[in-house]
N, C-alpha and C positions, 0 to 999 in steps of 0.2 A: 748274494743277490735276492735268495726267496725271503732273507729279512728284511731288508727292505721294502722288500713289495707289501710282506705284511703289514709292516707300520703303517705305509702309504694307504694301503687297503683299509687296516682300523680306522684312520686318522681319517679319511672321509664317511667311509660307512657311519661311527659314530657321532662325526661331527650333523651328518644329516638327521641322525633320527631327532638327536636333540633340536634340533634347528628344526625339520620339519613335524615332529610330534609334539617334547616337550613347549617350545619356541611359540610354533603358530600357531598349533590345535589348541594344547593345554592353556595355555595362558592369553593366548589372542585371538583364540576360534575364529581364526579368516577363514576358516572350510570347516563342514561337517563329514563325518563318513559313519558307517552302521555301526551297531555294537559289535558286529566280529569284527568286521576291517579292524576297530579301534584294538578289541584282545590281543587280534595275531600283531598290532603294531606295539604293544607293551611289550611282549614277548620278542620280536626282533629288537626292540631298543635295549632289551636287557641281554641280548647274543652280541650285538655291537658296539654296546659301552661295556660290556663284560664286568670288568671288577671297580670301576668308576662309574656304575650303573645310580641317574637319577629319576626318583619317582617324578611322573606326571603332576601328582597332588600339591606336592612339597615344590617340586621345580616350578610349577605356574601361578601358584600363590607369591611365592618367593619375588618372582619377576613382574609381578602386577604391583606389589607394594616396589619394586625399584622404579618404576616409573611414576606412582603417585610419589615418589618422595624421592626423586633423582638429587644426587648429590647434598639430600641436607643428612643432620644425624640420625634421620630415623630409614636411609637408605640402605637395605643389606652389603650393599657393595660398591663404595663409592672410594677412588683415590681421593678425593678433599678430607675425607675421616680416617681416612687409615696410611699410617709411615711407607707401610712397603706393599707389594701384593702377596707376600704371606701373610702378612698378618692380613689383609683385606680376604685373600680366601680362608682364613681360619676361623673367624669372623662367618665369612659367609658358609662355609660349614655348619659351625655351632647355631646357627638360625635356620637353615635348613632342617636339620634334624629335628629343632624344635616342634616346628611346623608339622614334618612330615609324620610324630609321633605323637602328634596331639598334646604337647607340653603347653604350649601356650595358647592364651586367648589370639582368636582372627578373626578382624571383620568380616562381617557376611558378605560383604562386596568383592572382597578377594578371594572368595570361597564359590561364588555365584558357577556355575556349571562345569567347574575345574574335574576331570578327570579323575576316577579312583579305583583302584582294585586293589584292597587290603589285604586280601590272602596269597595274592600274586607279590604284591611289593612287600610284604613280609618273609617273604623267601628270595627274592629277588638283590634285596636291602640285607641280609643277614650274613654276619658274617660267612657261614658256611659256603654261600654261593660266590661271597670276593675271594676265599680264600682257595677258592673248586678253580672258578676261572685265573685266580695269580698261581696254580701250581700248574694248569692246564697250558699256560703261557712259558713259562719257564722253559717247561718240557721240551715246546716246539721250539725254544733258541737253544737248551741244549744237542736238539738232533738237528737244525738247520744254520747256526751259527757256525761261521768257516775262520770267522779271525775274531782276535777278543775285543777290538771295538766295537763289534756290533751287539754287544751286550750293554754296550750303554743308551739302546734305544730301548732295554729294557721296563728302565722305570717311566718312560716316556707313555708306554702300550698301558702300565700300569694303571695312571692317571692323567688317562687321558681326558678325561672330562673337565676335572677342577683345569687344566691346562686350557684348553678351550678358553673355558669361562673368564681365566686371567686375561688372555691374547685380547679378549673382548671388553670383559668390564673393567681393566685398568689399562689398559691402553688404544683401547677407545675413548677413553677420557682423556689422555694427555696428548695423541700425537696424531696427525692428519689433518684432511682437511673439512668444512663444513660449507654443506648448500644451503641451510638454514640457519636462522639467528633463531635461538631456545632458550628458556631460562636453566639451559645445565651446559656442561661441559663436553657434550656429547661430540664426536667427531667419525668421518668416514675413514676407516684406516688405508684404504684402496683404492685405488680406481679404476682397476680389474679387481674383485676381491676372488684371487685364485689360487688364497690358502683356507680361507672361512664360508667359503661356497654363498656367499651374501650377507652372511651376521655384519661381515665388515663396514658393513654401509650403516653403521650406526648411527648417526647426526639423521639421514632420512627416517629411521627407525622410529627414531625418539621425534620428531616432528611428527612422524604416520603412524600411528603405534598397530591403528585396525587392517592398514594396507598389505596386503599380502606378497605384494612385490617390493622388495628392500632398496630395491637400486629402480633405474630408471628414467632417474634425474635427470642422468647427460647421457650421452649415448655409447659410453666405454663403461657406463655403473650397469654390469651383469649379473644380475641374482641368478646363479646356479641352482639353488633348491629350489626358487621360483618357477622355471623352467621345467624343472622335472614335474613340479606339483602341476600345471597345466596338463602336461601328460597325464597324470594320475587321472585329474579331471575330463580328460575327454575320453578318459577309458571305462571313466564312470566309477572309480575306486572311489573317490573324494566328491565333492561338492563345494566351488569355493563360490563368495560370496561375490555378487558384481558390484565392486569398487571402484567409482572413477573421480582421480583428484586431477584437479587444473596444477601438476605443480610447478609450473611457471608464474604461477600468481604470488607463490608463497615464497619465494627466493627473497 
């Protein structure tokens, strides 16, 4: 039972930072917050994606260029270019890293106030730290695993992040439904999304890219991290920006 709960526990804790740090802050600034708030949030994002930990810099750059170039060849992650979603996340690994280690050239436009702390994501990124948290994980299913199937949510906690990002960028593309006509294949996989805490409502996403609230649409499309980030904001942790779209106009 206490595995479970862990998974359950990883499995939203880090689906939020990314969703609400990498996702909204880094790559879509729909809110501002100070330079500590932003440290102490690198640093929880790196306790909650543990050993599938993604930089801010590399992650929001990454994801600005999917949206300028959704589903053609020059997209990092798109099912129309890639056979399976391994090869689409390996793919989209080997261009993260690029990014995130300064290999290649990027436009300035995708770089424009994206998020960085190099000496933190230089230890955060390094093997020492994936290799500190997948032994620190092991550990707690050797002392709280009770039967041996619950070892195979092992490799689940492991990588959890690149999992994430498949649930989303390929099959956001292939399967659900859409409130918008786009020139991509974008779709809502949800209509409660009450496994992806909001990412699911991708087709709004990609119509709204600045809008801070994912869902909305209809009145069953609940953005969870939305939600929270309101709270944030009225406690003064955050600052989000006032957004208001008619999207009844846009259907």
């Amino acid at each position: 039972m206490l595995i479970l709960l862990f998974v359950i526990v990883m499995w939203y804790s880090g689906l939020f930072f990314q969703s609400f740090f990498l996702h909204r802050y880094a790559a879509h600034q729909t809110f501002t917050m100070s330079k500590t708030a932003e440290k102490i949030t690198f640093v929880l994002t790196w306790i909650f994606q543990g050993p599938s930990y993604l930089s801010a810099y590399g992650y929001g750059i990454m994801h600005r260029m999917h949206h300028a170039y959704t589903d053609t060849d020059k997209d990092p992650h798109s099912p129309s270019y890639d056979e399976n979603p391994f090869a689409m996340m390996w793919k989209t690994k080997n261009i993260y890293q690029d990014i995130n280690n300064d290999r290649v050239e990027v436009d300035a436009k995708f770089k424009k106030n994206v998020p960085q702390w190099k000496r933190f994501d230089a230890f955060a990124s390094s093997r020492f730290s994936r290799v500190l948290w997948g032994v620190l994980y092991i550990t707690f299913f050797a002392v709280f695993a009770t039967a041996w199937w619950q070892w195979l949510f092992l490799p689940v906690v492991l990588a959890m992040a690149p999992i994430h990002g498949v649930i989303i960028n390929w099959f956001g593309h292939i399967s659900g439904y859409r409130n918008f006509k786009t020139k991509d294949t974008s779709k809502n996989l949800f209509r409660f999304d009450f496994l992806m805490m909001g990412e699911g409502y991708h087709n709004n996403h990609h119509k709204f890219g600045s809008r801070p609230n994912f869902g909305g649409v209809r009145w069953y499309e609940i953005d969870v991290t939305y939600l929270i980030m309101r709270f944030l904001h009225r406690i003064n942790l955050i600052q989000m920006k006032p957004i208001k779209i008619d999207v009844q106009r846009h259907r």
